[in-house]
C-alpha positions in Angstrom: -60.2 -49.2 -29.7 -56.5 -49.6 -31.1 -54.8 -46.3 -31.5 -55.3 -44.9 -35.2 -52.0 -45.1 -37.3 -50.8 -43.0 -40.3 -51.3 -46.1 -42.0 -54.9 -46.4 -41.4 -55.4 -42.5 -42.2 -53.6 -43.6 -45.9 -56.2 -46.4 -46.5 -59.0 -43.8 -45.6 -58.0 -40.9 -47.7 -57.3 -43.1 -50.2 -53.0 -42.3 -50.5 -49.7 -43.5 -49.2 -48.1 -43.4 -45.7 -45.4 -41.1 -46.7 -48.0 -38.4 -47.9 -49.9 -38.8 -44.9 -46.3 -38.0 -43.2 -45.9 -34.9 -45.5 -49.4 -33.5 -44.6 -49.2 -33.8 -40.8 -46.2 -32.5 -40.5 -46.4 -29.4 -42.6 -44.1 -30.7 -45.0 -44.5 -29.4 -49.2 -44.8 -32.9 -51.4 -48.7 -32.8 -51.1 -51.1 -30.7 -52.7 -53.1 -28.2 -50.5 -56.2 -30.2 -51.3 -54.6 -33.2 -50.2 -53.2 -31.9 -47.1 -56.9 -30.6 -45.9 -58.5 -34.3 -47.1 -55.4 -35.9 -45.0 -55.9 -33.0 -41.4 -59.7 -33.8 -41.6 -59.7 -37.3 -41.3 -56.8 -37.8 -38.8 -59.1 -34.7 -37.1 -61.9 -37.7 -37.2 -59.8 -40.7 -36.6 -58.4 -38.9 -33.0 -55.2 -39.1 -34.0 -52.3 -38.4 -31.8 -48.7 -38.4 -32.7 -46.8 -41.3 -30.6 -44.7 -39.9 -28.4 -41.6 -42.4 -29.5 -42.2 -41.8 -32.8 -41.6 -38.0 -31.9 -38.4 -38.3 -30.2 -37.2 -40.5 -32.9 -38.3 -37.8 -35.0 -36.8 -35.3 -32.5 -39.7 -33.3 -31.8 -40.6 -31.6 -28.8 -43.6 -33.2 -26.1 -44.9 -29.7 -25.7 -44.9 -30.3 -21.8 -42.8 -30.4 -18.4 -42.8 -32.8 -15.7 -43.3 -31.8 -11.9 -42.8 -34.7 -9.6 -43.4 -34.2 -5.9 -42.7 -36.3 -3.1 -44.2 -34.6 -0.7 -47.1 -36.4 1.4 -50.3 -35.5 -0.6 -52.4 -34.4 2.5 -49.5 -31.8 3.2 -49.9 -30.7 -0.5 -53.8 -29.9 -0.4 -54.1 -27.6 1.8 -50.2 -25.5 1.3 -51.2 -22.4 -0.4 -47.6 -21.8 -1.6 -47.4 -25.1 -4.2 -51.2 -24.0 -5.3 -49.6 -20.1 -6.2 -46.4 -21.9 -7.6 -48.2 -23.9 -10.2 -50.7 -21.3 -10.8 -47.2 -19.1 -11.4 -45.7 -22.4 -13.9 -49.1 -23.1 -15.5 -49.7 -19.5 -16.7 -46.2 -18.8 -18.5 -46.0 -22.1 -20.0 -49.7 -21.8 -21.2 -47.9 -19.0 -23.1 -45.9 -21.0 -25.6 -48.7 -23.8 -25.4 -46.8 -25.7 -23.0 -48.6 -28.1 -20.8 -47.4 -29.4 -17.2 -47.6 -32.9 -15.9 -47.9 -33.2 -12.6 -47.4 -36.8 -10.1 -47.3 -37.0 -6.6 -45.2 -39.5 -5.4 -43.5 -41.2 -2.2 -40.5 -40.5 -2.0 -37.0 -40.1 -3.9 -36.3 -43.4 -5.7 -40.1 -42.8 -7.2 -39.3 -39.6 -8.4 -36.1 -40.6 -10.0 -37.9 -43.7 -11.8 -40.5 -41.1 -13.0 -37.6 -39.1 -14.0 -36.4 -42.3 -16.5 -39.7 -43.1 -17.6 -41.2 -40.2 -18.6 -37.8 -39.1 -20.1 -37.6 -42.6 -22.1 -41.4 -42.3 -23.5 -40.5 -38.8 -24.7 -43.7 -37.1 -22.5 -41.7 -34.0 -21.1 -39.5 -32.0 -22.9 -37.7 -30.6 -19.4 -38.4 -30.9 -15.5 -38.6 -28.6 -12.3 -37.3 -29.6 -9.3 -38.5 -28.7 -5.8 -37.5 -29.3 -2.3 -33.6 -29.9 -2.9 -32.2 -31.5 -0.1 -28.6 -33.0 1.4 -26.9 -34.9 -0.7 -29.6 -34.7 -3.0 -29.8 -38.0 -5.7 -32.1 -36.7 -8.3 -29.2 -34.3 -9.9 -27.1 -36.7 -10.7 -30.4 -39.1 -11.9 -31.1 -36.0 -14.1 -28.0 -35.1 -15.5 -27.3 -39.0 -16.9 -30.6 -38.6 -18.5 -29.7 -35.4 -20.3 -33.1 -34.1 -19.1 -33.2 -30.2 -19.2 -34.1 -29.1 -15.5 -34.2 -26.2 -13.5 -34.0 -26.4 -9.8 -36.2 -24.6 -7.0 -33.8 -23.2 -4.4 -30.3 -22.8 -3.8 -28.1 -20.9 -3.5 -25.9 -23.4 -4.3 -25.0 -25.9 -7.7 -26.9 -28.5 -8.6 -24.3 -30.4 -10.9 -25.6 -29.4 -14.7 -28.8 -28.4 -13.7 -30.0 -24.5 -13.5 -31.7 -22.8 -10.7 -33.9 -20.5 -9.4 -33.8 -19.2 -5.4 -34.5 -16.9 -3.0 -32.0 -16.4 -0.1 -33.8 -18.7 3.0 -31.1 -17.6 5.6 -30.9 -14.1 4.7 -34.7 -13.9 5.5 -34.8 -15.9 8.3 -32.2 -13.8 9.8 -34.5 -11.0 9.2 -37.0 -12.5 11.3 -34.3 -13.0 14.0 -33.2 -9.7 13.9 -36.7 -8.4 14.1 -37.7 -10.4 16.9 -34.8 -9.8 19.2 -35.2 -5.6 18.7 -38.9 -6.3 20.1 -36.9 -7.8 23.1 -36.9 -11.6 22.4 -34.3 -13.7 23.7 -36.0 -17.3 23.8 -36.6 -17.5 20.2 -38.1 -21.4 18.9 -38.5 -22.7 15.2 -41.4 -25.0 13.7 -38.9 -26.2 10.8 -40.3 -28.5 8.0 -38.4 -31.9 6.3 -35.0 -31.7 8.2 -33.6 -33.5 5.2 -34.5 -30.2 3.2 -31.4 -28.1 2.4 -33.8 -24.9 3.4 -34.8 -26.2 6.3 -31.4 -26.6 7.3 -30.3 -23.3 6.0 -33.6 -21.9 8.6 -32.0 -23.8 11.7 -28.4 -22.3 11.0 -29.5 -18.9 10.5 -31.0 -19.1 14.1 -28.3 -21.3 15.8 -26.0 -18.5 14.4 -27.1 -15.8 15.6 -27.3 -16.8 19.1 -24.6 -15.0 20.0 -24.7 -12.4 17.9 -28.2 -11.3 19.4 -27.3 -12.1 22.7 -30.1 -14.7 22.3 -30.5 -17.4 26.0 -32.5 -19.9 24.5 -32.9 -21.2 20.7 -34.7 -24.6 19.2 -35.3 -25.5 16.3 -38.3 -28.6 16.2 -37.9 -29.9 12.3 -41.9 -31.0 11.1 -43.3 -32.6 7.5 -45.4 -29.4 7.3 -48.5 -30.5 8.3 -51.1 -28.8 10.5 -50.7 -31.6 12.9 -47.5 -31.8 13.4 -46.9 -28.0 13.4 -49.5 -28.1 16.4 -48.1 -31.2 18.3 -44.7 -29.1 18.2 -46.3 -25.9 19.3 -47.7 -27.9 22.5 -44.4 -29.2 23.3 -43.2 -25.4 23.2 -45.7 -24.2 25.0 -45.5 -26.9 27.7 -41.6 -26.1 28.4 -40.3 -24.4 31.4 -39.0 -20.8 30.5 -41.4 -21.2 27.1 -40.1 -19.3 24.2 -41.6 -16.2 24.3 -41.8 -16.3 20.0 -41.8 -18.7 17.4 -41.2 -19.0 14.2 -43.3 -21.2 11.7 -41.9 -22.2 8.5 -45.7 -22.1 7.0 -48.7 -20.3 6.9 -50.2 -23.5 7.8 -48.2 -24.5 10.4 -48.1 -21.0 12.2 -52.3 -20.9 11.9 -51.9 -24.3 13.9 -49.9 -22.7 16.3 -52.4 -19.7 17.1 -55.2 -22.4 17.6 -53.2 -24.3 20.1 -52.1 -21.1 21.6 -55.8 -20.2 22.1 -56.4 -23.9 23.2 -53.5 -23.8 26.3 -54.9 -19.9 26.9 -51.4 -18.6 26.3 -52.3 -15.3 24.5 -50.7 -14.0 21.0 -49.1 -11.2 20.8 -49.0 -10.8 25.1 -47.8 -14.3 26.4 -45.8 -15.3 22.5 -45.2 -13.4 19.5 -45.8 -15.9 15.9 -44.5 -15.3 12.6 -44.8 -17.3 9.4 -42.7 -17.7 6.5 -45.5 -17.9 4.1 -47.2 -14.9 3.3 -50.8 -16.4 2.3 -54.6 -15.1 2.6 -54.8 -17.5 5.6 -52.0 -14.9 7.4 -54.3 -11.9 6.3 -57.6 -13.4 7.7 -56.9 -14.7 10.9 -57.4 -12.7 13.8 -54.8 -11.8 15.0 -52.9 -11.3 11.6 -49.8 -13.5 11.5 -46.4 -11.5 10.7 -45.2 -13.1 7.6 -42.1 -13.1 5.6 -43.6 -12.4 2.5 -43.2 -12.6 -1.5 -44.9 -13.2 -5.1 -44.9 -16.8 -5.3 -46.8 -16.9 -8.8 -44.5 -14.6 -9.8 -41.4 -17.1 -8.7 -43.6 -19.8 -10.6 -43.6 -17.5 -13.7 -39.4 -17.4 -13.4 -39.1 -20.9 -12.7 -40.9 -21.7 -16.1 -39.0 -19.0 -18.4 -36.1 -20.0 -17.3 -37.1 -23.8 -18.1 -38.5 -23.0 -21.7 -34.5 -21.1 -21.9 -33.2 -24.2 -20.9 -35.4 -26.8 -23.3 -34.3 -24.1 -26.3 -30.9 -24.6 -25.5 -29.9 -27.7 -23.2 -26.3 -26.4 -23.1 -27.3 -23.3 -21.2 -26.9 -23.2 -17.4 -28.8 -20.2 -15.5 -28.1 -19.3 -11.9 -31.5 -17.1 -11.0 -31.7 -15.0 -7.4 -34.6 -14.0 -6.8 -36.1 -11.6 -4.2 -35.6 -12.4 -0.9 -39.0 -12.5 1.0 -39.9 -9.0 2.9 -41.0 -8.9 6.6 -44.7 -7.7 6.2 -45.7 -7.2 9.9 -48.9 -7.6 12.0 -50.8 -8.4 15.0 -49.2 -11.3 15.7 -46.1 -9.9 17.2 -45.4 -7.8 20.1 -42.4 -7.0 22.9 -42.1 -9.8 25.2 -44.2 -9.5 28.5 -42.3 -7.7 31.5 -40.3 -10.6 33.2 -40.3 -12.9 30.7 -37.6 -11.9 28.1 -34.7 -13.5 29.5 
């Protein structure tokens, strides 16, 4: 069925286009009477305002864009991104604000969602994730005039506001932990090396080699999947002088990790010590509990989309947001090295 005009609501009611226009949107030069005919048959029609006919008009789309390009099977079974839209969804629900959400390959995808959504008017702002080196999709973004807030940092991000949590700090928490249990041979399952976290992770621990007095660092960079996260925990594993700890940048990875650990009978906490940075039920229901850098990630989803709906209310407003940096919660999972194999 063609999509119902104003014009074809006129010829129904019975009046002209431009009172039709008055009535749905709220504007006085019709009577009340009129207005209600007018609502309750583009209520029956199943008429939708045209989203170029809104930004002509300058109104808002009454929804954000989220564009991932992330490999979806990586996505399904993360815990993190499901808390972080759980955290968007609920405070832009709020002000009636919807989210649109497309999963992508890779950059140039992203950036040509980026152009068409903001040329059909469907978003009214966007949130980034995963910012990485030399990252395109600022620049892509700032040409378009496109309010949108970033996810991570610290850092800028050209025009574009931000919201992040201090990767290095917490990963040298971790670090720090580890090596007053004893550790010296300290390894890292790292996600997307391209990621401007990841890389902060891997220079945390290069750094503070000698700081520690740590003999033997590496840092294995992954996409975040369970697979690969076990593939690199058998490589560990298998090494000469083994690293008598790791550190898993997911929950999902680091469950990996325990399996395989199980699988090669190298025990958890005796034989290696495992910690996650993602603090998720799967860290609290395996046995033995994973030690986890932990934090409320619906309640970083919440601040990602307040400060959004700021920036959409005023585009020339730029926000720099730190939040929280994720706290060591620990558990079984971690232990002093076995006599002997420390150093």
């Amino acid at each position: 069925m063609a999509r119902p005009t104003i014009a074809d609501i006129a010829r129904r009611v019975g009046v002209s286009k431009g009172a039709v226009s008055f009535a749905l949107n709220g504007r006085p030069g019709v009577s009340e009477a009129t207005r209600a005919r007018i609502l309750q048959v583009a209520d029956e029609m199943n008429w939708r305002p045209h989203s170029a006919a809104r930004a002509l008009g300058g109104a808002r789309a009454g929804a954000v864009g989220l564009v991932l390009a992330r490999p979806a099977s990586t996505l399904g079974v993360e815990p993190f991104f499901a808390q972080l839209l759980s955290g968007l969804q609920a405070r832009l629900s709020a002000e009636s604000m919807a989210m649109n959400l497309l999963v992508v390959e890779d950059s140039a995808a992203e950036i040509e969602t980026y152009r068409e959504w903001t040329s059909a008017h469907r978003v009214d702002g966007f949130v980034l994730v995963d910012p990485t080196v030399r990252d395109p999709r600022f620049e892509a973004l700032e040409a378009l005039g496109a309010p949108a807030v970033v996810l991570g940092g610290p850092g800028r991000f050209g025009a574009l506001s931000s919201v992040w949590a201090d990767d290095r700090e917490a990963m040298l928490s971790v670090v720090d932990y580890l090596a007053a249990l004893g550790h010296r041979r300290v390894a890292h399952v790292a996600g997307l090396p391209g990621l401007r976290h990841t890389q902060r992770r891997i220079r945390a621990l290069r750094d503070s080699v000698r700081r520690l007095g740590l003999v033997d660092t590496v840092s294995l960079p992954t996409d975040f999947s369970d697979a690969e996260g076990a593939a690199a925990t058998r490589t560990l594993l298998s090494r000469p002088g083994r690293p008598t700890a790791i550190v898993y940048d997911s929950d999902v990875m680091a469950l990996a990790g325990l399996g395989v650990a199980g699988e090669m009978g190298v025990r958890v906490p005796g034989e290696v010590s495992i910690v996650s940075f993602d603090d998720s039920v799967l860290t609290r229901v395996t046995h033995p509990g994973i030690t986890s850098l932990s934090r409320d990630t619906i309640a970083l989803g919440g601040q990602v989309a307040e400060v959004l709906l700021q920036v959409i209310a005023d585009p020339a407003l730029r926000r720099d947001v730190k939040t929280a940096t994720p706290r060591l919660v620990v558990r079984e999972s971690t232990a002093p090295p076995a006599p002997g194999t420390a150093g």
